[in-house]
C-alpha positions as CSV (number, residue, x, y, z in Angstrom):
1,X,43.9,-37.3,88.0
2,X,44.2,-40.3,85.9
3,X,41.2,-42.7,85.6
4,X,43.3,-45.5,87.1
5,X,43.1,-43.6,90.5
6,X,39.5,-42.4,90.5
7,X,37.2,-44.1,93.0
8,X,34.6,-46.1,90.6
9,X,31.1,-48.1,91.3
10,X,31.4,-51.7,91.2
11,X,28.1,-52.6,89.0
12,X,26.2,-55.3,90.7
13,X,24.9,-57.6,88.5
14,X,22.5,-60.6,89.9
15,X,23.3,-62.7,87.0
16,X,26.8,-62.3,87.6
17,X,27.1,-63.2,91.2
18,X,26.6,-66.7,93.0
19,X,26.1,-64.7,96.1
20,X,28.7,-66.9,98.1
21,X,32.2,-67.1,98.8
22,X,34.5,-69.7,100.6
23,X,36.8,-68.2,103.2
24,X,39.8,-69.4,102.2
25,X,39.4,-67.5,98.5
26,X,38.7,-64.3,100.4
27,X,42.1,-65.1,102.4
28,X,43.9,-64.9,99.4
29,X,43.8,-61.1,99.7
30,X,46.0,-61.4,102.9
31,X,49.1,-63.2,101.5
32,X,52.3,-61.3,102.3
33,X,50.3,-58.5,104.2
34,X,51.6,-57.2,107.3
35,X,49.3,-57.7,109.3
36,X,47.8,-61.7,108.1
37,X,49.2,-63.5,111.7
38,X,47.6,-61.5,114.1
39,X,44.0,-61.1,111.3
40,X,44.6,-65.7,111.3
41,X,44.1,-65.9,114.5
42,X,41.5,-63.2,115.7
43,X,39.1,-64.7,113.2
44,X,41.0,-68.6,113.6
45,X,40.9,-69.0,110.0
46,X,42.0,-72.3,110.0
47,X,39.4,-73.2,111.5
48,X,37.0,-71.7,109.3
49,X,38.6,-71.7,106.1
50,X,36.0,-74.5,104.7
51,X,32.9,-72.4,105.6
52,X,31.3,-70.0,102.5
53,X,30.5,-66.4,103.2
54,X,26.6,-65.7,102.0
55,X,26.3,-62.3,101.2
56,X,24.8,-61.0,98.1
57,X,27.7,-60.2,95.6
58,X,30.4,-61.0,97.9
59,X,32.1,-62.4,95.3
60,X,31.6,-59.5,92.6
61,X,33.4,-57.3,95.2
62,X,36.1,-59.4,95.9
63,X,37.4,-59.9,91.8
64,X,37.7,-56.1,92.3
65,X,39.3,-55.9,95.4
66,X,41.7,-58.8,93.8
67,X,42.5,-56.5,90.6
68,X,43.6,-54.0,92.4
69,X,45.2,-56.1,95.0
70,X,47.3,-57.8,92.0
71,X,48.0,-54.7,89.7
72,X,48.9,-52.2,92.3
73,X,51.8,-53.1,94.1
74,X,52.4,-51.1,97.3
75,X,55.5,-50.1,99.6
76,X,56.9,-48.4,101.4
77,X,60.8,-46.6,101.3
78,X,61.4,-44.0,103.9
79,X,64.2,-41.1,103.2
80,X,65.7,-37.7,104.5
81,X,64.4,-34.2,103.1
82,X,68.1,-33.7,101.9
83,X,67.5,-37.1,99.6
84,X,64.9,-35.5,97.9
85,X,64.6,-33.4,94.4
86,X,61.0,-32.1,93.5
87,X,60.3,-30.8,89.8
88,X,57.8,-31.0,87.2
89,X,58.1,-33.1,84.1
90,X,56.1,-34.5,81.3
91,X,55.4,-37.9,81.9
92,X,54.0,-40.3,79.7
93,X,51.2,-42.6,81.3
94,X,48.1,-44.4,79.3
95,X,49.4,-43.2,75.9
96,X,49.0,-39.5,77.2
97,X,51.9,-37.2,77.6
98,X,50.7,-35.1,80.7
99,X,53.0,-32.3,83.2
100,X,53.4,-34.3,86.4
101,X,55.2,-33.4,90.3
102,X,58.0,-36.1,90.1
103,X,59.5,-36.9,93.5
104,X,63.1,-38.4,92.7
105,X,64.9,-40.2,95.8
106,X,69.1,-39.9,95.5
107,X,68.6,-42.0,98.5
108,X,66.5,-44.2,100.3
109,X,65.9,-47.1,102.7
110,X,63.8,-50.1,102.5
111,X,63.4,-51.9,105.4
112,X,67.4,-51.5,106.4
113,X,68.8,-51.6,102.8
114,X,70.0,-48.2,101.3
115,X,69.1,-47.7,97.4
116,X,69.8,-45.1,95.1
117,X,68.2,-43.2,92.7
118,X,64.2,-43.7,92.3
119,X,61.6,-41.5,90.8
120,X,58.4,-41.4,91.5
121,X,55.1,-39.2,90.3
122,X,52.9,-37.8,92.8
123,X,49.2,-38.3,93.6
124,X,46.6,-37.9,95.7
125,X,47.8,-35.4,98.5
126,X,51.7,-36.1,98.5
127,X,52.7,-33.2,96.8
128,X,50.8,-30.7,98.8
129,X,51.7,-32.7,102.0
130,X,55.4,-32.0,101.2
131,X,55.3,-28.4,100.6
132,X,53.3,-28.2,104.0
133,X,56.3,-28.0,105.9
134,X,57.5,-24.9,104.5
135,X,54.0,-23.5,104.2
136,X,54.1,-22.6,100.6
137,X,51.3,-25.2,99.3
138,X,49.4,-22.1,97.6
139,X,52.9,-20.3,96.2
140,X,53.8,-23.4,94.5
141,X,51.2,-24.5,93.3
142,X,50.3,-21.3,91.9
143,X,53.8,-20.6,89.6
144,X,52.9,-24.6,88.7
145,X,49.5,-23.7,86.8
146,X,51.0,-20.6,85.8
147,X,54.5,-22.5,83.7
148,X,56.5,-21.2,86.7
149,X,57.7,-24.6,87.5
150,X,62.2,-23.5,87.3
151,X,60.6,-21.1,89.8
152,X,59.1,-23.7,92.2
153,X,61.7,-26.0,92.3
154,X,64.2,-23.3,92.6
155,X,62.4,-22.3,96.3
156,X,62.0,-26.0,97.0
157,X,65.8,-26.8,96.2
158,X,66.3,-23.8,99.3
159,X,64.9,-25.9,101.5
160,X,66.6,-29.4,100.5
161,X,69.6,-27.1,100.8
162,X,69.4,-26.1,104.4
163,X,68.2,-30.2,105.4
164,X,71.7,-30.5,103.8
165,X,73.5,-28.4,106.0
166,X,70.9,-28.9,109.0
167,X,69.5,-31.5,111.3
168,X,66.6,-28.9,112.1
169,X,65.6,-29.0,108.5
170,X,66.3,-32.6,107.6
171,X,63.1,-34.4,108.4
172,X,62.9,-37.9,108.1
173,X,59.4,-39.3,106.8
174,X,57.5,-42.6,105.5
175,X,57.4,-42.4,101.6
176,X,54.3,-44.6,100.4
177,X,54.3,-45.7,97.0
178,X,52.0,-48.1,94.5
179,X,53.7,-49.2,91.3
180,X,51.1,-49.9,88.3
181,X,52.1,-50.5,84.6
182,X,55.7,-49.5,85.1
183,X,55.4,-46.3,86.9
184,X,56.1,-46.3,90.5
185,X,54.0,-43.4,92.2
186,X,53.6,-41.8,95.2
187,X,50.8,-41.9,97.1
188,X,51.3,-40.2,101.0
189,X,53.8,-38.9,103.0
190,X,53.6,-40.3,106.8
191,X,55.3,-40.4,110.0
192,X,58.0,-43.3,110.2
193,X,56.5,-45.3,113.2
194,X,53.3,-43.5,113.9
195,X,51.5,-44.5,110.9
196,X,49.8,-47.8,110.0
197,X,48.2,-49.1,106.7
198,X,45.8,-51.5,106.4
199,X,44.5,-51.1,102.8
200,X,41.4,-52.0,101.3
201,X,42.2,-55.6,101.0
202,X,42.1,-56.1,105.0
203,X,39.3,-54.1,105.1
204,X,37.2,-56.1,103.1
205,X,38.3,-59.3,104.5
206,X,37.8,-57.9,108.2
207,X,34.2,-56.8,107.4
208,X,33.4,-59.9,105.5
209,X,34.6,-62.0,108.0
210,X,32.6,-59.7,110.9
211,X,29.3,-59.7,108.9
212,X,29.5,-64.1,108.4
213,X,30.6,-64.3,112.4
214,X,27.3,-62.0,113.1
215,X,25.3,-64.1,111.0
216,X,26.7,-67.4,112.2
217,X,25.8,-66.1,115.9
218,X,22.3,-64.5,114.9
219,X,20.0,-67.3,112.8
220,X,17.7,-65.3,110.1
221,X,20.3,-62.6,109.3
222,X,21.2,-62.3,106.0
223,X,22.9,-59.5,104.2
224,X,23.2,-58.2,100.9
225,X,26.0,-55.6,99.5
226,X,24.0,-53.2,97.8
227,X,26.8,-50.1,97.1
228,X,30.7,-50.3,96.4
229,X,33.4,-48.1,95.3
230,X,37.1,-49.1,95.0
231,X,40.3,-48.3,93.9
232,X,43.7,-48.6,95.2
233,X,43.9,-46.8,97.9
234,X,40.4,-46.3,98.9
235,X,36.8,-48.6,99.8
236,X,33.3,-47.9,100.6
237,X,31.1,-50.7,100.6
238,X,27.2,-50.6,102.4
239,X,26.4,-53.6,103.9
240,X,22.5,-54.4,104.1
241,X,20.3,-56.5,106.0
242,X,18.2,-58.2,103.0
243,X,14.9,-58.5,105.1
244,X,13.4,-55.3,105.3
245,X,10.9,-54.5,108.2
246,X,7.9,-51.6,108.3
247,X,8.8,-48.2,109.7
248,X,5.7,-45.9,109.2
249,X,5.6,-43.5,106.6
250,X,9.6,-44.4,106.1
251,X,8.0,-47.6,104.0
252,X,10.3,-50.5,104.6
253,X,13.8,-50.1,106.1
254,X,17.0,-52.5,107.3
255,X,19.6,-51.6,109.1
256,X,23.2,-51.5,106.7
257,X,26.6,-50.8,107.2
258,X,29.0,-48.4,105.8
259,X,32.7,-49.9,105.7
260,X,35.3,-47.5,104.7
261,X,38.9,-47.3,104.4
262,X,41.3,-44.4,103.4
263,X,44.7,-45.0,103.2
264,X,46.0,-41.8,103.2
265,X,42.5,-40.2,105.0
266,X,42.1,-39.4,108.6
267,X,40.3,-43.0,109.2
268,X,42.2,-45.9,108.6
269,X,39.0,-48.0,109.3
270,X,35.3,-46.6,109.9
271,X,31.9,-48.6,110.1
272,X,29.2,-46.2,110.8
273,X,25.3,-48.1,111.0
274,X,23.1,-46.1,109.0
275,X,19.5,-46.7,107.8
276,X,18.6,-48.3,104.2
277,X,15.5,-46.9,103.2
278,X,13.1,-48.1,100.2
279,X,10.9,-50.5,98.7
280,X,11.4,-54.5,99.2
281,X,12.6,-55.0,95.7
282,X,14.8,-52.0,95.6
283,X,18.2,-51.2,97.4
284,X,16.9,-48.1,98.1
285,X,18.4,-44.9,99.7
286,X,20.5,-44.5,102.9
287,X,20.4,-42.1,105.9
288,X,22.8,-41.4,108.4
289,X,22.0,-40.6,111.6
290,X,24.3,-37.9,113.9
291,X,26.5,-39.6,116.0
292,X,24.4,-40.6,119.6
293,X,26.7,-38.9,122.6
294,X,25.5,-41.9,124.7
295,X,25.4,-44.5,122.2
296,X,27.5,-44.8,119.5
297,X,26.2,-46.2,115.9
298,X,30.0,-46.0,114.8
299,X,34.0,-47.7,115.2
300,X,36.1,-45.3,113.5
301,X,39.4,-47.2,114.0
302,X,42.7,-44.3,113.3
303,X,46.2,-44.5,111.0
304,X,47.8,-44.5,114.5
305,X,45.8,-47.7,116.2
306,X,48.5,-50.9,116.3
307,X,47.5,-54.0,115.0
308,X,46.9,-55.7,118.5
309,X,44.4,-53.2,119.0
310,X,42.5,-53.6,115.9
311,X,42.0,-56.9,116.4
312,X,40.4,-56.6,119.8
313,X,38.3,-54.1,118.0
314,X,36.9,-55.8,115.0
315,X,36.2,-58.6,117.4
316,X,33.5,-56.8,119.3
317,X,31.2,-54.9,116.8
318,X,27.7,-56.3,117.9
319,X,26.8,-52.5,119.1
320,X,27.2,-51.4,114.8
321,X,25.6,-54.4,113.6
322,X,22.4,-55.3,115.8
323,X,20.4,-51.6,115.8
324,X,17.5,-52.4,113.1
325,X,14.4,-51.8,116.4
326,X,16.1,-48.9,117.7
327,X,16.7,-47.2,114.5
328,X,13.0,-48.3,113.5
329,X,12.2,-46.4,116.6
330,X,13.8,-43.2,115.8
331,X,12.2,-42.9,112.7
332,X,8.8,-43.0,113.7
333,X,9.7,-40.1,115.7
334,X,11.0,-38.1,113.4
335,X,8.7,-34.7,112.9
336,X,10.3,-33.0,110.4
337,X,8.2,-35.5,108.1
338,X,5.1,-33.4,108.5
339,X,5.9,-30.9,105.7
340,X,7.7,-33.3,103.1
341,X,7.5,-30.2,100.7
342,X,9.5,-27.8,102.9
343,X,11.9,-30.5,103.0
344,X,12.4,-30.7,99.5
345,X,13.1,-27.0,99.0
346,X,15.7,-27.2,101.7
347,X,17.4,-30.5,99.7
348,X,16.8,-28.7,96.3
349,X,18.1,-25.0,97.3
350,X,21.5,-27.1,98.5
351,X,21.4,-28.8,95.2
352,X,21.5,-25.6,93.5
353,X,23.4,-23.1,95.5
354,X,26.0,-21.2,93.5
355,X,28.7,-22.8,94.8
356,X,27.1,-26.0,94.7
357,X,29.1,-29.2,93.1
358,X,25.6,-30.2,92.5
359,X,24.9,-26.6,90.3
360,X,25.7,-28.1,87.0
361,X,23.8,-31.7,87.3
362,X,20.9,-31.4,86.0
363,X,19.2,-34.3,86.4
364,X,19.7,-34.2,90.0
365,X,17.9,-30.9,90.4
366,X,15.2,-32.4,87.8
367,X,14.4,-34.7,90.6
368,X,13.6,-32.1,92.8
369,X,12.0,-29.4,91.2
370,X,8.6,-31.0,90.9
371,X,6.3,-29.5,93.6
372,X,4.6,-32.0,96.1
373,X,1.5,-31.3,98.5
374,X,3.2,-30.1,102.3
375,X,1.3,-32.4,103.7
376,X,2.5,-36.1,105.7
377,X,0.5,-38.5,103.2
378,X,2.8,-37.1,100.5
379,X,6.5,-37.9,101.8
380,X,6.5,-41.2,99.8
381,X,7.0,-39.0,96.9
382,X,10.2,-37.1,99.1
383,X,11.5,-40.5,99.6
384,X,10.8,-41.6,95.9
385,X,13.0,-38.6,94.6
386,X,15.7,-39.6,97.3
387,X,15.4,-43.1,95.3
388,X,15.9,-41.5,92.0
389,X,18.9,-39.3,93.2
390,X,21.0,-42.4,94.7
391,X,20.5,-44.1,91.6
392,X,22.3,-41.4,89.8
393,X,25.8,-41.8,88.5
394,X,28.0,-39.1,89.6
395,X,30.8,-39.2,91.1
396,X,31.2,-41.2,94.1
397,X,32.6,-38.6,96.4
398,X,29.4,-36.3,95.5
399,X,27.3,-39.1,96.0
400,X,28.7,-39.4,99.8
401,X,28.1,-36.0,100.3
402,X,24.8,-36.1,98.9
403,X,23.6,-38.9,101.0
404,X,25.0,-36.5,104.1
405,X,23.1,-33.6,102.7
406,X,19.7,-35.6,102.1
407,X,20.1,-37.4,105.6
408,X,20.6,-34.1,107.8
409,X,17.4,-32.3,106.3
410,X,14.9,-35.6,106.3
411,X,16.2,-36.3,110.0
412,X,16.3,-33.0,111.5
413,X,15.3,-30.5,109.1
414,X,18.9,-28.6,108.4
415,X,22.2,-29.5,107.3
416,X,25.5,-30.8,109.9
């Protein structure tokens, strides 16, 4: 996948950050969206718009949530199966010449106006999505990577065929796109009125604008970003309390948040609390605790929740946010801590499984391989290692999986 489209770290540099930023800038980021009326007045913004948001590199993540708010431009077309041609071509993007899916549309509607003729490249899931319906993902993808592509299109033209001659096979579906630097691609295939995206520019403004409400309400809060990942279509960003408080042999810890967004994933919205571990001047690492049956530590908000409902949601978050004594709680009851030695075999024979993702980095299992005494007074050095490893850069989806991986065994000794 091109670069362009690859979920990246924002760096986070103090020097670069003023640490504040005035409501109305981070409103910017809802101009023209769906949505901005009913956000306005959940969160009255008029009345607020004067008031600065104090949260450690607030404003580093919003010039990156504003480049790709400005470069990529969404939409979205919707069209008929019988519309439709699917082929590959070489395509020409970032001075490379590269073999690319190309959806082109003979027809299709935007809003109630019918256009012609508009070719898009695929990404992300769209192309697999599409052959879905005729459950031949594997087939034609396979005579794809083998040069087979007159083949493919030939048993994909079969089925545009019988849409044309059919009702049964004529499905009508959402067709979301993103234009950058003069290609138009697209990015998902959805449901015409089942489907709604927020994008990563309302969810950063939501959970901005949640975090100042909670601090405005709760004197002696204060929060600091201390991870983010972006690009156009997808967000993580972990939201710390700054003022970390003692939790036994866990050292220092604060309670953070984990905001994602996924267009085109199965959560539209998700903040999950989870625990930032480490030392007073370091971010630190982050565990995730398993989801409580009686009390949740999570709002996973789905594609298929209306707006009206969102808003009622984001408005009533208090049970995510305020958890720092009961989580402080759970960790000082946590046995598996006992034998920090057998707990770093566990997180290095994951690291270096086989089939591992992990197999080939070796500076991750570097971090592990170094022996400590099985006894309590040595699980600083566990949690020093976990230090190291977050501070790694690999890629961010490893990373998240990582964090999962590291989390499970500290916590409760095996893996979810």
């Amino acid at each position: 996948m091109e670069e362009r489209f690859v979920q990246k770290a924002v760096q986070l540099t103090p020097e670069e950050s003023t640490g504040k930023l005035k409501v109305e800038k981070l409103w910017e980021l809802m101009q023209n969206h769906p949505y901005q009326n009913e956000m306005s007045k959940v969160f009255d913004i008029d009345k607020i718009k004067d008031e600065y948001i104090n949260i450690d590199f607030v404003d580093t993540v919003y010039k990156r949530v504003k480049h790709f708010s400005d470069k990529y431009k969404r939409s979205l077309i919707r069209a008929q199966i019988k519309d439709i041609n699917v082929f590959e071509e070489d395509i020409i993007s970032d001075g490379k010449k590269e073999k690319e899916i190309v959806f082109h549309f003979d027809e299709y509607v935007v809003i109630d106006e019918v256009h012609q003729n508009l070719k898009t490249v695929a990404r992300y899931d769209s192309k697999n999505t599409y052959l879905d319906e005729y459950v031949m993902t594997k087939y034609a993808n396979n005579l794809f990577k083998k040069g087979l592509s007159d083949l493919a299109r030939q048993n994909i033209q079969y089925f545009k065929d019988l849409a044309t001659r059919s009702d049964n096979y004529n499905k009508h579906r959402s067709y979301r796109l993103v234009e950058s630097d003069g290609i138009t691609y697209l990015r998902g295939i959805t449901s015409i009125d089942k489907y709604y995206e927020y994008g990563v520019d309302f969810t950063f403004v939501a959970s901005m604008l949640i975090f100042h409400d909670f601090m405005k309400k709760n004197k002696g809060v204060e929060y600091k970003i201390t991870s983010a990942h972006i690009n156009e279509s997808k967000l993580e960003v972990i939201v710390a309390e700054k003022f970390k408080k003692a939790a036994g042999e866990f050292g220092k810890v604060s309670t953070a948040v984990k905001v994602a967004t996924n267009d085109l994933g199965q959560g539209s919205l998700n903040f999950l609390n989870i625990i930032n571990v480490g030392k007073t001047n370091k971010d630190g690492f982050y565990l995730f605790p398993k989801q409580n049956p009686f009390e949740s530590n999570r709002v996973n908000i789905s594609h298929t929740t209306k707006p009206e409902n969102v808003a009622s949601i984001l408005k009533s978050m208090d049970n995510v946010l305020n958890t720092s004594d009961k989580f402080i709680k759970e960790l000082m009851e946590v046995k598996t801590i006992k034998n920090p030695d057998e707990l770093r075999v566990k997180i290095q024979a994951k690291i270096k499984s086989p089939r591992s993702p992990y197999s080939t980095i070796k500076e991750l299992s570097d971090i592990f391989n170094r022996r400590i005494d099985n006894d309590i007074t040595n699980f600083s050095k566990l949690l020093e290692m976990c230090n190291k490893a977050e501070e790694l850069q690999i890629p961010f989806d490893l990373k998240d999986k990582l964090r999962y991986i590291i989390s499970d065994i500290i916590l409760y000794g095996n893996v979810r």
